[in-house]
C-alpha positions as CSV (number, residue, x, y, z in Angstrom):
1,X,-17.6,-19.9,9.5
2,X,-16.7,-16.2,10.4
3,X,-14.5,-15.0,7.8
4,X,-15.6,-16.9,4.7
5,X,-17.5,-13.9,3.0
6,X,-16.6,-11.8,0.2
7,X,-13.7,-9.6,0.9
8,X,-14.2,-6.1,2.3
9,X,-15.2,-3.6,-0.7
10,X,-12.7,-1.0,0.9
11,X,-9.5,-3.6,0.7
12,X,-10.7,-4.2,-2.6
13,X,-10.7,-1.0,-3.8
14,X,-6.8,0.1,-2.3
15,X,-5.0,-3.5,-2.8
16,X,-3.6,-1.9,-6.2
17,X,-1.7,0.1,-4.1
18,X,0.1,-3.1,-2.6
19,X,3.6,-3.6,-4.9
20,X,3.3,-6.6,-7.4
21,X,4.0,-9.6,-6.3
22,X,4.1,-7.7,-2.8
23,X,4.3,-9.7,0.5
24,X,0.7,-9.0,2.3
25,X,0.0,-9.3,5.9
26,X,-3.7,-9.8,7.2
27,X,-4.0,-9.4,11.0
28,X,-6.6,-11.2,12.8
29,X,-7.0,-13.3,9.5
30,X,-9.8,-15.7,10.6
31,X,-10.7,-18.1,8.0
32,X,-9.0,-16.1,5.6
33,X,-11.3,-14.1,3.4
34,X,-8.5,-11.5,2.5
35,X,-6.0,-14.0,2.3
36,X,-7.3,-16.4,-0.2
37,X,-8.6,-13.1,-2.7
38,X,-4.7,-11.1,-2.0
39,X,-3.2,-14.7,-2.8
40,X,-5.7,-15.2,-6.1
41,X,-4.2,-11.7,-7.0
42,X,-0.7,-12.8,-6.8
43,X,0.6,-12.0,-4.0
44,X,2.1,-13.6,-1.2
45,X,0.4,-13.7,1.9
46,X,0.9,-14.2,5.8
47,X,-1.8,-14.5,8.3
48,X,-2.0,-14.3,11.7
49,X,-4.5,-14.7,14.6
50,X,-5.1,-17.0,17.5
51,X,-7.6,-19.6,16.1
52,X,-6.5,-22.8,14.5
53,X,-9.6,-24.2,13.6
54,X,-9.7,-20.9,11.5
55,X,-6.3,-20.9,10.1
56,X,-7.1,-24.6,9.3
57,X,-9.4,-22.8,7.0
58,X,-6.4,-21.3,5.2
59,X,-4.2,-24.0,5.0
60,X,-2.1,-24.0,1.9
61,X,-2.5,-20.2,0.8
62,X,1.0,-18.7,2.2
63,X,2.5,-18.9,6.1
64,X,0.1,-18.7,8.9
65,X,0.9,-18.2,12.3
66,X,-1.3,-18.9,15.5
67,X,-0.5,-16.2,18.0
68,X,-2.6,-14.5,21.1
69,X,-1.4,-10.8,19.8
70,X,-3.5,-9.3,22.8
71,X,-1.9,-10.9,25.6
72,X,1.9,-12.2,24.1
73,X,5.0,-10.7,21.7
74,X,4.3,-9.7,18.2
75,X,5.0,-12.9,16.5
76,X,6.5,-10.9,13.4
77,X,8.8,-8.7,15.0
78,X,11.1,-6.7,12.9
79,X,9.3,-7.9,9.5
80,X,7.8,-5.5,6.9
81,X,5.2,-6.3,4.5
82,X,4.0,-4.3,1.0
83,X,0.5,-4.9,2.2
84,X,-0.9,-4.8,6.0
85,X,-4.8,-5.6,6.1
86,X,-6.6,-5.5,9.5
87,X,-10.9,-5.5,9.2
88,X,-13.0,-5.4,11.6
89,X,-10.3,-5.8,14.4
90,X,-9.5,-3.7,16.8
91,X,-6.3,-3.3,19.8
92,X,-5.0,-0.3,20.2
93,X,-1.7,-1.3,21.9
94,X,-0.7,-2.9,18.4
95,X,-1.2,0.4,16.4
96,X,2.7,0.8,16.7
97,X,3.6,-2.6,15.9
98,X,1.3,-2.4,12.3
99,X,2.6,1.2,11.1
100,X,6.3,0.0,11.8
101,X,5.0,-3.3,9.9
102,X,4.0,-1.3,6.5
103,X,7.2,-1.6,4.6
104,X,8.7,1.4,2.3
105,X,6.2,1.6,-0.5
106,X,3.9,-0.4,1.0
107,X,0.6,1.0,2.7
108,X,-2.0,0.0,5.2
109,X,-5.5,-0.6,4.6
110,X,-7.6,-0.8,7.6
111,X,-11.0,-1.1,8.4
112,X,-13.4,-1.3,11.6
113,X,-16.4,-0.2,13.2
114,X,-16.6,3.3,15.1
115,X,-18.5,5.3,17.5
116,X,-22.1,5.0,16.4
117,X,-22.0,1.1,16.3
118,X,-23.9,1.2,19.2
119,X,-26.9,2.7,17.7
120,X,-27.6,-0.5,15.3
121,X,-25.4,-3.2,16.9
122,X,-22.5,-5.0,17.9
123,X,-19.6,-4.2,18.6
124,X,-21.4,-1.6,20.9
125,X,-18.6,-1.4,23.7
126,X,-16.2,1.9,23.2
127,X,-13.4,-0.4,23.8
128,X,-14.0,-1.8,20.5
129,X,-15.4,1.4,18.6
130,X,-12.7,4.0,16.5
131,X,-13.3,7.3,18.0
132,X,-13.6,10.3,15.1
133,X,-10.3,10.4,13.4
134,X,-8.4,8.3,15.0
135,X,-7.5,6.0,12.3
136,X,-5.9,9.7,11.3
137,X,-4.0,10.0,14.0
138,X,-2.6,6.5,14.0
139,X,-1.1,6.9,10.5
140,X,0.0,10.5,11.4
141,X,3.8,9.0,10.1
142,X,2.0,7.6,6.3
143,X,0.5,9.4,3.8
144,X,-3.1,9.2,3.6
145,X,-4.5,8.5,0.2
146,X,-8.0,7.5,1.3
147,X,-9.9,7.9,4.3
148,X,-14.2,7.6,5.8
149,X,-15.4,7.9,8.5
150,X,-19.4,7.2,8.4
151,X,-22.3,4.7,8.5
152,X,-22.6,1.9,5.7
153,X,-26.2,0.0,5.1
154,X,-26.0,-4.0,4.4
155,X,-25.2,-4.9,7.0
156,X,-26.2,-1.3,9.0
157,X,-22.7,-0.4,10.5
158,X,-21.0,2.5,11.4
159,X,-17.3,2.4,9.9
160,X,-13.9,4.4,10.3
161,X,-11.4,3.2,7.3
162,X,-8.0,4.2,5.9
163,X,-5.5,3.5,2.9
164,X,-2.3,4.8,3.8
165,X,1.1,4.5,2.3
166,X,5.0,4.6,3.8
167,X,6.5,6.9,1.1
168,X,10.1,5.3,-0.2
169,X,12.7,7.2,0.9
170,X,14.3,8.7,-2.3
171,X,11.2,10.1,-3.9
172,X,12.7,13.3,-4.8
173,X,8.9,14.3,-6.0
174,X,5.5,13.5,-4.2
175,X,4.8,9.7,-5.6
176,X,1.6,9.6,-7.6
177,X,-1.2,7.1,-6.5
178,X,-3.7,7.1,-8.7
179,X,-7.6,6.7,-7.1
180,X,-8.8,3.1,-7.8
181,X,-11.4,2.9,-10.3
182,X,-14.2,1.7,-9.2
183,X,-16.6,-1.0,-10.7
């Protein structure tokens, strides 16, 4: 089943950034790859998407919600989360709705594919393709800590990614996020 692989190297690599014990949210969850390694890390977790044969697949990991996001309300309206996942996903009337979602000390990590994908496969439809920096301009409001834009082998894919972080409110100096190490 779609979802059951190995969680993405790039959420991997920024979830340190998500508070301890930090409330995650994982948009268009599926079968819950990111939810079941987020919840083996300790944190609580809340999925969403509109299949429940693949939220099924979740059962028992945190609270799940089975919601058309494309075409009703926001099912979460007014919550913020430490954590806000979203790979290979992609509706650009939600960007809003996700930022406003990433909680004061919290961040974002999203990834999808971008223009290029057409060269080597699917998605190939510019509907579903990032444009060049527009994962920029979406967090505009966060502060970027990481950030690609480029092509990825196994499987070939081009790729447009972002860790970004809502700053708390009282830092009287620039908070400090230290790179994840890698390995």
């Amino acid at each position: 089943m779609h979802g059951t692989e190995a969680p993405s190297e790039w959420v991997c690599r920024w979830a340190p950034l998500i508070p301890a014990d930090g409330t995650v949210l994982d948009v268009a969850c599926g079968a819950g790859r990111h939810l079941r390694w987020l919840h083996d890390k300790g944190h609580q977790v809340v999925g969403v998407d509109r299949s429940e044969p693949a939220l099924a697949a979740c059962a028992g990991l945190g609270e799940l919600v089975c919601a058309d996001i494309e075409n009703g309300p926001w099912p979460l309206a007014g919550r913020q989360f430490d954590g806000v996942v979203v790979t290979n996903y992609l509706w650009r009337p939600l960007w809003p709705t996700l930022v406003q979602s990433v909680a004061p000390g919290g961040v974002l990590i999203y990834e999808t594919f971008a223009t290029g994908n057409e060269t080597v496969g699917r998605p190939a439809r510019a509907d579903f393709l990032l444009q060049p920096g527009e994962l920029l301009r979406v967090c505009a409001g966060l502060r970027v800590v990481g950030y690609e834009d480029g092509f990825l082998d196994h499987p070939a894919r081009f790729v447009q990614r972002i860790a970004a972080v809502r700053e708390l409110p009282q830092a009287q100096e620039p908070a400090r996020y230290p790179l994840p190490v890698r390995g």
